[in-house]
Residue, then its C-alpha position, 0 to 999 in steps of 0.5 A: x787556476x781550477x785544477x780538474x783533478x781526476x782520479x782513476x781507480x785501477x789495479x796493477x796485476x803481476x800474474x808473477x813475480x816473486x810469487x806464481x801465476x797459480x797463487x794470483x789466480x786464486x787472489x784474483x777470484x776473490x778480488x773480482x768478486x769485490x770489485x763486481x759488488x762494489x761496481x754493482x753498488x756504484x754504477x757511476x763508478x770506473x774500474x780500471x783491469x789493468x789494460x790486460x784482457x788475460x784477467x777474464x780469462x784468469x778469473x772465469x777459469x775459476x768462476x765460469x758461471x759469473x761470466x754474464x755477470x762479468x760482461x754486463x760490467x763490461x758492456x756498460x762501461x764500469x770495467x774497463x779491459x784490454x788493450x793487451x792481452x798481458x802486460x808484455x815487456x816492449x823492448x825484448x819479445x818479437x815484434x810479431x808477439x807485440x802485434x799478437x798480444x794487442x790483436x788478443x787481448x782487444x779479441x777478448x775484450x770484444x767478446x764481453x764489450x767496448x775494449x779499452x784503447x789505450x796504450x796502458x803499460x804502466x811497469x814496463x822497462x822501456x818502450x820501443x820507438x815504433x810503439x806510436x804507430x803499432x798502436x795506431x795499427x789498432x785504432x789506440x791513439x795514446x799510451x800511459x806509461x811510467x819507466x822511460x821518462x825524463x826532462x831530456x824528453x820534455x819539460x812536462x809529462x803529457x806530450x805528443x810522441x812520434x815514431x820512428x815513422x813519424x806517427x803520433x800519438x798522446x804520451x803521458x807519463x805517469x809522473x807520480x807512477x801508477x800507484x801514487x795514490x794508492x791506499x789514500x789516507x782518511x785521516x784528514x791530516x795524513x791526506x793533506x800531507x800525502x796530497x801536498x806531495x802529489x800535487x806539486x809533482x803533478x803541477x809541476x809536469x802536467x800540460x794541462x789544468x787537469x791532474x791525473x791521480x792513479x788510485x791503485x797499486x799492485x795486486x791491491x784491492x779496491x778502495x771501498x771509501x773513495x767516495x768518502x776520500x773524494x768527499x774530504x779532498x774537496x774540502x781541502x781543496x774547495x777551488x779545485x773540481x775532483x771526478x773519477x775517471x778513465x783514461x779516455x776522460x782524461x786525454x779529452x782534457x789535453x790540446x795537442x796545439x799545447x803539448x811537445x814533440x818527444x822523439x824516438x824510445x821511451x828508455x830515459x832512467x831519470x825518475x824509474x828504473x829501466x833496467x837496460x841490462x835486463x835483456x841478458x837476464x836467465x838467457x836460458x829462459x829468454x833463447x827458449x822464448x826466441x826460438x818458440x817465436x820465431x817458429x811460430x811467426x816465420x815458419x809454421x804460419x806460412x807453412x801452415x798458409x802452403x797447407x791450407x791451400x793444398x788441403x790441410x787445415x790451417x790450426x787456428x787453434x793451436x797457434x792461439x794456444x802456442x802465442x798465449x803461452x807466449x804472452x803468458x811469458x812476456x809481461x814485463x817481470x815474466x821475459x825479464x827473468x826477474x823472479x823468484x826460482x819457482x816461478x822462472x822454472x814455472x815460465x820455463x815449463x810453460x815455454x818448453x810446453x808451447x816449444x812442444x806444441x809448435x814443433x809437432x805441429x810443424x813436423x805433422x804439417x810436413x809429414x803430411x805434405x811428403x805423404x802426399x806425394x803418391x809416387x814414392x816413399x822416398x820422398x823429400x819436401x822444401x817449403x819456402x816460408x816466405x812470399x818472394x823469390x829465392x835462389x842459391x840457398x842451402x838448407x839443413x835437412x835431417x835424414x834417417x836412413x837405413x845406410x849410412x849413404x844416400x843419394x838426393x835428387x831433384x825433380x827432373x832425376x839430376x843429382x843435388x849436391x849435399x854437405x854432411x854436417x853431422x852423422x850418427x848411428x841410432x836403434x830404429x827402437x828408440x824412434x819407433x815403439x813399435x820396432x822395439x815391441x816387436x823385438x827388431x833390432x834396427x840400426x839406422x843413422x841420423x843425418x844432418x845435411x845442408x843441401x843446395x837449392x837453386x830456386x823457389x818461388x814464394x810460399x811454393x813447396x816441392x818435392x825432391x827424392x832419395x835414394x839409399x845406397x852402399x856406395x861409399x861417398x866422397x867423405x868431408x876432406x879433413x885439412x891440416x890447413x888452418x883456413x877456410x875461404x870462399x869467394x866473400x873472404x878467408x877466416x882463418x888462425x894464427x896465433x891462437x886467434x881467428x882472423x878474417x881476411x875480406x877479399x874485395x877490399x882486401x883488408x884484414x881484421x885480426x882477432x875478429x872473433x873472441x869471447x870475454x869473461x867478467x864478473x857480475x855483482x848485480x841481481x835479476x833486474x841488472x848486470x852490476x861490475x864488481x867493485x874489483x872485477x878482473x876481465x879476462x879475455x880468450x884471445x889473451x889467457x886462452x887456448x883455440x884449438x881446431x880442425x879443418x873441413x873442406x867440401x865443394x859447398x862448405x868449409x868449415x872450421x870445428x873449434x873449441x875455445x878453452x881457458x882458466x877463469x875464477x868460479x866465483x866472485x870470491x876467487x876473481x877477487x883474489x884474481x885465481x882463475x881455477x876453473x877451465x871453460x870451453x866455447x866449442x862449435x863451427x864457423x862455416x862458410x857457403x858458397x854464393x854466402x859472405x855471411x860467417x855462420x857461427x855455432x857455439x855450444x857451452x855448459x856453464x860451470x861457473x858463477x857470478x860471472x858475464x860471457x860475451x863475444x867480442x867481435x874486434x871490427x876496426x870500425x870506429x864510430x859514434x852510432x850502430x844501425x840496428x833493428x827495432x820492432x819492424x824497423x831499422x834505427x840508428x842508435x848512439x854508441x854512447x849515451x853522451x848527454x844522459x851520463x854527463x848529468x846523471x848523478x847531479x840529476x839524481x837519476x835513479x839508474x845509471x843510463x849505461x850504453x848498454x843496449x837492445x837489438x832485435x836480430x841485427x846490428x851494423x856498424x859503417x865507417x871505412x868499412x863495415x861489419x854486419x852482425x846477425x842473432x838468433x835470440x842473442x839481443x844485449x849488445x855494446x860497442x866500445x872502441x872498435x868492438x862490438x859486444x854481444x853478451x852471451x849469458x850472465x850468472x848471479x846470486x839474488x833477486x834484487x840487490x841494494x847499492x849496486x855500482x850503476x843503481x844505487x839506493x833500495x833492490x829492486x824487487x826483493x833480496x831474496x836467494x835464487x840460485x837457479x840464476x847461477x845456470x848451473x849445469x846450463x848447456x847453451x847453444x848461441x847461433x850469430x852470423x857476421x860479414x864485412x859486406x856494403x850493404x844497406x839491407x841488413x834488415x832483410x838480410x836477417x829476416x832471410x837469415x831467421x827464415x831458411x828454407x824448410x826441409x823434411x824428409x818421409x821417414x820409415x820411423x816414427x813415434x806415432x802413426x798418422x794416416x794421409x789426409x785422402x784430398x791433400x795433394x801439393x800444387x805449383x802453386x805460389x804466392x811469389x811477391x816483389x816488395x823491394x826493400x820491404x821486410x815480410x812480418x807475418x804470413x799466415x791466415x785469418x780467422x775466415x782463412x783469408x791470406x793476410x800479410x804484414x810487411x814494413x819499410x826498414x829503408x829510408x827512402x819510399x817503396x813503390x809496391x804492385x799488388x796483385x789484383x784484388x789486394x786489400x789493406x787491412x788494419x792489425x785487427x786483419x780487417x779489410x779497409x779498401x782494394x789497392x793494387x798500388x802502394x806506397x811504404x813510408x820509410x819505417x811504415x808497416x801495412x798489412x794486406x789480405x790477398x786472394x789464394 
């Protein structure tokens, strides 16, 4: 048979890695110099830019006179860009960030030419189930990809895979990797032998007569005697017919009536490593992250919705500058925590940049809502962040007042009840410049409340008062009991352990919450057992100390876990446990909530070392329902078949049942556990427990022979003590419950997205004026979508009102649209007017509506 053996040209760029986005910048320059030339002198040839419009934007900074030069590559077709605009990570970031990533980077790419539509991520560790129909949100009908596949998935590497929604899209696994045939050989006998090897993988797994040959490399630069090489391929194979090509050609050459069905992720470690426990990797890096991106996507943007409707303009700006630092951050390596020192401390920097950003741009956005309200300084505003009505709700507010009491009230004058969470005394000067300048003394309490809220319609905000008083209130009542209850259950302690007692069923579940420590003998990309690890449990070796807070609204229980474990690997080999560790933090109960809010805060002092809660559920059972990318799934506890046949199959990685969630998992046998996350993303289920890792601690970059990878490290042996997270203060954020439900994926969504609260202060770091036409309204966007799940609320670029919302059931939703409605792709274009929708289990749709 005439093979068409295509060969693509392209470069695999790493903004970081072992070495910092500035060392590539400079790289990049030079190699985009060589490549236009060489482009210039050879029109008919392709170049590939790695799938990631960044690299533009990367060498522009630095050449911005050769952008016409650029475009003109672009536009006719010889420089390929986009889809993306970093090369992100697709299991671990925000399901947002992803749409986010594909929408700039297609953006950019547009401004110089004909973006790339295709679903390159060449390097990235794992691929989730909903990629088919995200990409299909963005008229991108293929993805290429490497790490992730295995002959469980299909006998061959070009396939068709469906989403979990059922969309399909061509897959094609680069079975020889992206730079298989990087730097080829001319020297004819070297060739020979170099292309014998590729071929017969290639035979082996492509569907079709074509062979997809990738000709690059990371950061490697062009290879300037392709033609030359091409010429001698031709002689040793004459029967056969050689190009260059793109993606694009090569997908024409496949039948889709030929190829498999492959289902579900892309995680498979058979051929490359996926790294399944990367997700627990500089936990300090990856909670910065989660907590910037949820913000960013579940409260400024609506909020900033609710402002440009009463007056204040929507910052386009700013949200483009938060969401690519984001993205800067999310490439595979980058999220992964699987770099160099300085180049962790370079993301963490740029994360706590954007952290910045988005914090002041929500207090400035609220700031300005209170200032508007004429009638009074003493003025409170609520925001509901989400499209759809809500009652019976707390939320935290934080108060600075100039007595230690206060009174709030609502709009019609009536008393609100509040539960004080924490409270301290402050100098007024060290908030406000201008106090200290001019020599005041002012001391003023700060004040973190969780105040009730009956009722809010969607997207609405309104405004409540307060009052200053000396009137000494009625203080939390510290109890000797060791319970607290409400009318979902009774968490309480004995024996050193907390137990949790679920009132409709009546049934108990001891030991509910604890906190394990193991050792860890992996690196960057991995979490490896110590060949002699010592496990050591709170519930075991540990002491739990307590007290107990009673209120109307709120109980709850200020605890601190302590015990005695080894400080490094050397001394949990000799099992000596010399250093004590304390969990300290709350678990509290609402009324109207059957959720256990739990908050635990810890500064690590400990190396080569695993934390993870342990929640001991009393549920058996063979799968977890958890949330992927705008999604709900069911994932096996076990990966029965992958580990029965992964070391007489030579996979490279063992394929560990160690998994990654979004926000939730369930478990559902007679009875069921619920788990909520703030960030925390690396679950396990063993027996009747669920495992959820806090942080891990580690020595190096990459490792060789560790127990579950054996053979070469994966990146590079190098030291990197950061990674011990020394000194490291973290605080972790879960909720669970023992409810009977099916809507946990809206429960965690209504749990990420509280009700927003800010109070008009008297001090201030900076001084800003009312905006004169700002005036907030009764208005609200105040949708029914059932089941479905709100992904983003914000504006688009022509401040349009565009919302994305998925199906996490499994049964068809039946949506009314207000009049006018139009769907929209992800590209936030409007399609068609509908008023009438149905949402396909698992299918997302976006829509812009009138406001």
């Amino acid at each position: 048979m005439k093979r068409d053996i295509r060969i693509l040209m392209h470069t695999h760029w790493d903004r970081e890695w072992y070495f910092t986005k500035d060392e590539t910048k400079v790289l990049l320059r030079n190699h985009m110099q060589d490549v236009m030339d060489y482009l210039e002198e050879n029109p008919e040839t392709i170049y590939i830019l790695d799938g990631q419009s960044v690299m533009i934007d990367d060498y522009l900074e630095l050449e911005p006179t050769q952008e016409p030069r650029l475009k003109r590559l672009i536009q006719s077709g010889n420089l390929r860009v986009g889809p993306w605009y970093t090369q992100t990570d697709l299991l671990l970031v925000h399901g947002e960030s992803i749409f986010r990533n594909l929408y700039y980077g297609i953006k950019r790419a547009r401004e110089f030419g004909e973006p790339m539509l295709v679903g390159y991520a060449p390097d990235t560790f794992g691929h989730a189930s909903q990629m088919p129909q995200i990409y299909q949100h963005f008229g991108i009908e293929s993805t290429f990809f490497w790490r992730g596949f295995s002959e469980l998935k299909a006998k061959k590497s070009d396939f068709l895979w469906e989403g979990i929604d059922g969309t399909q899209i061509f897959g094609v696994n680069l079975a020889t990797g992206y730079q298989g045939a990087k730097y080829l050989e001319s020297d004819a006998s070297l060739l020979s032998e170099r292309m014998a090897k590729l071929m017969s993988v290639l035979d082996a797994y492509s569907a079709s007569n074509s062979r997809l040959i990738m000709n690059g490399h990371d950061q490697m630069p062009l290879q300037r005697d392709i033609k030359q090489v091409i010429t001698a391929l031709e002689k040793l194979y004459p029967e056969d017919n050689f190009s260059l090509t793109d993606f694009e050609g090569y997908l024409h050459t496949l039948n889709k009536e030929d190829l498999e069905i492959v289902k579900g992720e892309l995680t498979d470690s058979k051929h490359a490593r996926i790294h399944r426990t990367i997700g627990s990797t500089r936990m300090d890096i990856k909670l910065l992250n989660n907590e910037i991106e949820t913000k960013l996507y579940h409260t400024l943007e609506p909020l900033a919705v609710i402002g440009e409707r009463v007056g204040i303009p929507y910052p386009h700006g700013v949200v483009e500058k938060v969401a690519k630092l984001l993205f800067g951050a999310h490439a595979h390596d980058s999220i992964g925590g699987c770099n160099s020192d300085a180049v962790n401390q370079d993301i963490r920097q740029r994360l706590i940049n954007a952290k910045e950003m988005v914090d002041t741009q929500i207090d400035l956005h609220l700031r300005l809502l209170t200032m508007a309200n004429k009638e009074t300084d003493q003025t409170i505003v609520i925001v509901n962040p989400l499209p759809e009505k809500r009652t019976d709700e707390m939320v935290s507010l934080e108060m600075i007042t100039r007595t230690k009491n206060f009174l709030l009230y609502d709009e019609s004058g009536q008393e609100i009840d509040y539960v004080i969470e924490h409270q301290q005394i402050e100098d007024a000067g060290l908030i406000d410049r201008q106090v200290a300048a001019r020599l005041k003394d002012i001391q003023v309490y700060r004040t973190k409340v969780y105040v009730s809220v009956d009722e809010m319609l969607g997207l609405s905000a309104r405004y409540v008062t307060y009052e200053e008083v000396e009137t000494e209130r009625a203080e939390e009542v510290q109890s000797i009991e060791s319970m607290i209850e409400n009318q979902f259950g009774q968490l309480f302690i004995e024996n050193n352990q907390l137990h949790y007692r679920h009132k409709a069923t009546n049934r108990l579940f001891t030991n509910v919450l604890s906190i394990e420590n193991s050792g860890d003998a992996g690196d960057s990309y991995d979490y490896s057992p110590p060949v002699n690890d010592w496990v050591l449990n709170s519930k075991d070796v540990g002491e739990l100390s307590y007290q107990v807070e009673k209120r109307d609204l709120s109980e709850v229980i200020q605890l601190t876990i302590a015990f005695d474990v080894p400080s490094h690997q050397t001394e949990r080999e000799n099992k000596q446990a010399t250093t004590q560790v304390e969990f300290t933090g709350t678990c509290r109960l609402f009324n109207n909530d059957p959720k256990v809010y739990v908050e635990l805060n810890h500064t690590n002092v400990t190396a080569d070392s695993r934390y993870r809660l342990v929640f001991h559920t009393g549920i058996v059972t063979n799968q977890v329902k958890v949330d992927g990318y705008l999604s709900d799934q069911f994932k096996p506890v076990y990966l029965t078949e992958p580990l029965t046949i992964w070391e007489q199959d030579n996979w490279v990685e063992k394929p560990v049942s160690i998994e990654t969630m979004q926000s939730y998992l369930s478990l559902t046998a007679d009875d069921q556990f619920n788990l909520y996350t703030k960030g925390l993303k690396e679950y396990e289920v063993v027996g009747d427990c669920a495992y959820l890792t806090l942080f891990r601690t580690f020595s190096h970059l990459g490792k060789r022979n560790l127990v579950n990878r054996p053979g070469r490290p994966s990146g590079i042996e190098i030291k990197t003590p950061d990674n011990q997270l020394t000194n490291t203060t973290f605080t972790f954020n879960c909720a669970f419950d023992f409810e009977q439900i099916e809507t946990q994926n809206k429960q965690a969504k209504s749990y990420l997205t509280p009700f927003v609260a800010y109070q008009r202060k008297a001090f201030n770091r900076f001084n800003i004026n009312p905006r004169p036409n700002v005036a907030l309204d009764e208005a609200d966007v105040t949708l029914d979508l059932g089941q479905c799940v709100v992904s983003a609320v914000k504006c688009t670029e022509d401040n349009q009102l565009f919302v994305r919302l998925y199906n996490p059931m499994f049964e068809t939703e039946n949506l009314t649209l207000p009049p006018g409605t139009q769907i929209a792709n992800a590209m936030e274009e409007s399609l068609h007017v509908v008023e009438q929708v149905e949402v396909r289990p698992q299918q997302i749709i976006q829509f812009i509506l009138h406001h």
